[in-house]
C-alpha distance (Angstrom), angle and dihedral (degrees) to the residues before:
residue distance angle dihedral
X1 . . .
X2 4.12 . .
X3 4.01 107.1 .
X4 3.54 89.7 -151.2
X5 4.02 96.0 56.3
X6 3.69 87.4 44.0
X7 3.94 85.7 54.3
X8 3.62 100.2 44.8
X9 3.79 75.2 53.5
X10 3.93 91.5 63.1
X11 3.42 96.0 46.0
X12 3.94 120.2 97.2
X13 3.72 115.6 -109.9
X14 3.83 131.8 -149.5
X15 4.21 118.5 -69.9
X16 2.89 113.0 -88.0
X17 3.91 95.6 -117.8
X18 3.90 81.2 72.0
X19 3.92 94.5 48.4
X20 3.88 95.3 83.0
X21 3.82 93.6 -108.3
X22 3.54 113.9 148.2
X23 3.45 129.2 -130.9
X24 3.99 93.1 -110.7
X25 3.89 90.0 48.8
X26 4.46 79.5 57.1
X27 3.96 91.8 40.3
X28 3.48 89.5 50.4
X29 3.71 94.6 47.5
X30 3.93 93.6 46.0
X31 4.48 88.4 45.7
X32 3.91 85.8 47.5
X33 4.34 88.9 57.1
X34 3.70 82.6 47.4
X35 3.33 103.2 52.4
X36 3.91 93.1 43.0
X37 3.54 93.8 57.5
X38 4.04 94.4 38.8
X39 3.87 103.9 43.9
X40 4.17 102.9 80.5
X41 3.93 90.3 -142.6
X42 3.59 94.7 54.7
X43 3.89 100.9 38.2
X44 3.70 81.2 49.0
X45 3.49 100.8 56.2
X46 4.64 97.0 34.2
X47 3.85 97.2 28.9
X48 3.68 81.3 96.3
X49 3.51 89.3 83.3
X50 3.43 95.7 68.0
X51 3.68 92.3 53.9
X52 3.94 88.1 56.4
X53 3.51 91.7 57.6
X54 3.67 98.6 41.1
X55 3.86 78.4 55.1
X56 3.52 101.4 49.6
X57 3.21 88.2 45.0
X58 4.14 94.3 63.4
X59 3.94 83.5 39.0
X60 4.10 90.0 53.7
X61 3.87 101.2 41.8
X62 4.41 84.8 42.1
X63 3.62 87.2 57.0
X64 3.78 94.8 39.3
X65 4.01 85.2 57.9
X66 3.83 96.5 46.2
X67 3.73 102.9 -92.9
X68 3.06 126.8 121.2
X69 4.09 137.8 -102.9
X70 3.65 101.7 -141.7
X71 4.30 106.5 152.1
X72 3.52 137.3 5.8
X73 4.35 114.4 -160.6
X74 3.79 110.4 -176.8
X75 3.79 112.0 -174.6
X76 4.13 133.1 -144.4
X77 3.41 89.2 -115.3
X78 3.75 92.9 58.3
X79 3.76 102.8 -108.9
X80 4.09 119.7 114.6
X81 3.59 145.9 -179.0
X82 3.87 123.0 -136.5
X83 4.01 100.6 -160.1
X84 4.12 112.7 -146.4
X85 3.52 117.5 179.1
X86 4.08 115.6 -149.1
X87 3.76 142.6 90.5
X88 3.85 109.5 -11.8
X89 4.01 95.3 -139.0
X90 3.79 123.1 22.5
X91 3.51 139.4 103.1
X92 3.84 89.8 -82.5
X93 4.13 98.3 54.3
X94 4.41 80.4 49.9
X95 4.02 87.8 51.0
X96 3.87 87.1 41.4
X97 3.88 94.8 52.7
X98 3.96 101.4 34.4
X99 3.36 90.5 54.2
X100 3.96 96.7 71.6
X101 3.87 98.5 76.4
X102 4.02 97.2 47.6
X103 3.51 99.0 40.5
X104 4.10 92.9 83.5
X105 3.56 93.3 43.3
X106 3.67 88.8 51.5
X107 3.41 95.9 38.4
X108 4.37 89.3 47.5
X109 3.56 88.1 54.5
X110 4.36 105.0 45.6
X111 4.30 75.0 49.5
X112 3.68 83.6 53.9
X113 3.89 98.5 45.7
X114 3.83 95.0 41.6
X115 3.74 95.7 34.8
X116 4.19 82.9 64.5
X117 3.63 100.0 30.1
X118 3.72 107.6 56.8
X119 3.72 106.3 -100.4
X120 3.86 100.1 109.1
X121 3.21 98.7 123.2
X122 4.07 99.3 51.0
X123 4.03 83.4 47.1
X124 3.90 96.7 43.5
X125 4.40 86.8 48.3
X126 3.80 90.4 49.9
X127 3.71 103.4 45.7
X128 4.05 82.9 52.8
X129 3.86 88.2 50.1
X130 3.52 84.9 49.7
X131 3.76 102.0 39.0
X132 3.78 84.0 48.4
X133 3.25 93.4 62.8
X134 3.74 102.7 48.3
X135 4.06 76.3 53.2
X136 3.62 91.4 67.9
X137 3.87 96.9 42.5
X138 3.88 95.6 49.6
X139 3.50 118.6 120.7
X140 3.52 106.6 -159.6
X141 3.89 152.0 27.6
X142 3.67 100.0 -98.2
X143 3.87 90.9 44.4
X144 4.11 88.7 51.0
X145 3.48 95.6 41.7
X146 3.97 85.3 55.7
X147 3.82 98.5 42.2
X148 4.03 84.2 47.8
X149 3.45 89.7 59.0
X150 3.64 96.6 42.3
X151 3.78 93.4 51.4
X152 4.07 94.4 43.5
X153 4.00 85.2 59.2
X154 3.55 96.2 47.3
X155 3.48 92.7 36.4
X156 3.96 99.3 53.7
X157 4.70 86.4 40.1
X158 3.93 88.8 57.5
X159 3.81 90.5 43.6
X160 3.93 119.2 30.2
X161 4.20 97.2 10.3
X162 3.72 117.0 102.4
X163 3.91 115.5 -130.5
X164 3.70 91.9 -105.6
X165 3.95 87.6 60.0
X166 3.30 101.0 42.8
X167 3.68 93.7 47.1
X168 4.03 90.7 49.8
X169 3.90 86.3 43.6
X170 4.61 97.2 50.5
X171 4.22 82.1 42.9
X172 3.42 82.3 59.2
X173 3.41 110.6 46.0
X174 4.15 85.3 40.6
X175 3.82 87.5 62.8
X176 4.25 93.3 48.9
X177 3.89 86.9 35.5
X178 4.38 86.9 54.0
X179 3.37 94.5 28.3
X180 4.24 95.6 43.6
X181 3.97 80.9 50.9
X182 3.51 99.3 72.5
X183 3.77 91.9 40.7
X184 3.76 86.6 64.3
X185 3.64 92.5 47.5
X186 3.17 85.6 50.4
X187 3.56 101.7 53.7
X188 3.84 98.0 41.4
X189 4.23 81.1 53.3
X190 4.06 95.5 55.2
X191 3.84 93.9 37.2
X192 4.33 106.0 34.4
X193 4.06 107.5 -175.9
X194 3.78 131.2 -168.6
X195 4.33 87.3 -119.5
X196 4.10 92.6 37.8
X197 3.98 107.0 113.2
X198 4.07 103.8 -103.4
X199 4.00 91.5 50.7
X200 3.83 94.9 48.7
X201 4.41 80.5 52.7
X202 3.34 98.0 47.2
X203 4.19 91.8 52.2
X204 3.78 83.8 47.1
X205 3.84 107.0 49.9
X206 4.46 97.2 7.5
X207 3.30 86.0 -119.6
X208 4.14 111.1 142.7
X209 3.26 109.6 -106.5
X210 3.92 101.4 -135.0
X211 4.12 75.8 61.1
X212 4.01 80.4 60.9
X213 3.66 94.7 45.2
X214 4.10 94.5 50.4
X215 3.79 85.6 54.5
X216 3.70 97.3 54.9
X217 3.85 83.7 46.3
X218 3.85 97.4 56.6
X219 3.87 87.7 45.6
X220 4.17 88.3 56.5
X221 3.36 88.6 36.8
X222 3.72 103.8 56.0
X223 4.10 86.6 34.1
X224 3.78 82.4 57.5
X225 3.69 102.3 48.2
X226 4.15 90.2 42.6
X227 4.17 82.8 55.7
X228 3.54 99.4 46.5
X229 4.04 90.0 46.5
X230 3.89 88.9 55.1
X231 4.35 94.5 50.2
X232 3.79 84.7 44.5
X233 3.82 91.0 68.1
X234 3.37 93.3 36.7
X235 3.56 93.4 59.0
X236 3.54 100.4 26.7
């Protein structure tokens, strides 16, 4: 492998507003997040990567806090476990567990921001670095089979996409990322369980957990609103 292509990889590129893209190559890539995330059959079948990111996102923060990242078990009906092994209660197993819900909102909008700003190939080589690792910590076949897939894709945009495609493509998968977000919300709202993410905090700190709940919502919110500022002067 040439170090210098892999370099010229690395570096940031031009915005994409300077790439040549027109604006129905950008309303087609915002409709196409839409329309993933609305259609049942297709949110059914790629809302799992939401769940990897809420994952990751656990595993990231745990390891950010000194735990450590020790399995990752995605399921075929799209839920998952990210396994961190530390202190049981703590400020760091809170950080660990609240950070599930935010992290594809956050996630959707840096996608958003870089996606439009130049830095796709940066973003595209990290989310395989990351991606790579959740590879390694998977702990079964339907969970490697998914990180596999994930990698490939980010894998082959970093190396063989153009910057106009792989800014098109991280717009994209910002909007199902932002948009997937509030789905989950969503869901954990309609259908509260004793294992979901706001109960486990609220036995942990005795903190309600609606008061948990509100926080993940001004997280997506504010992620949303940041996004949605950024397409407006792109399409303005």
């Amino acid at each position: 492998m040439d170090l210098t292509a892999v370099l010229a990889r690395l570096r940031p590129g031009a915005p994409l507003a300077e790439l040549g893209v027109p604006d129905t190559a950008v309303w087609a890539a915002l409709a196409a997040g839409l329309i993933v995330v609305g259609v049942r059959p297709l949110w059914r079948l790629l809302r799992v990567a939401v769940t990897v990111v809420h994952e990751l996102g656990h595993a990231l923060v745990g390891v950010l806090v000194g735990r450590s990242f020790t399995g990752l078990v995605l399921r075929a009906d799209m839920s998952g476990h990210a396994v961190t092994v530390g202190r049981s209660r703590g400020p760091g197993r809170v950080a660990t567990t609240w950070a599930g819900y935010p992290a594809p909102a956050l996630v959707g909008l840096a996608l958003v921001l870089t996606g439009t700003s130049g830095w796709t190939g940066p973003t595209t080589f990290v989310l395989a670095l990351l991606l790579l690792l959740g590879l390694l910590r998977s702990r079964s076949a339907y969970t490697v089979l998914v990180m596999v897939a994930a990698l490939a894709t980010s894998g082959w945009l970093w190396w063989a996409a153009d910057e106009r495609v792989r800014g098109l493509a991280l717009l994209t998968a910002g909007v199902v990322l932002l948009l997937g977000a509030w789905r989950h919300l969503g869901a954990v709202l309609r259908a509260p369980d004793r294992g979901s993410d706001p109960a486990v905090l609220a036995r942990l700190t005795r903190v309600p957990a609606v008061l948990w709940v509100l926080s993940f919502a001004v997280v997506l919110a504010a992620s949303s609103w940041v996004a949605a500022g950024r397409l407006w002067e792109l399409l303005r």
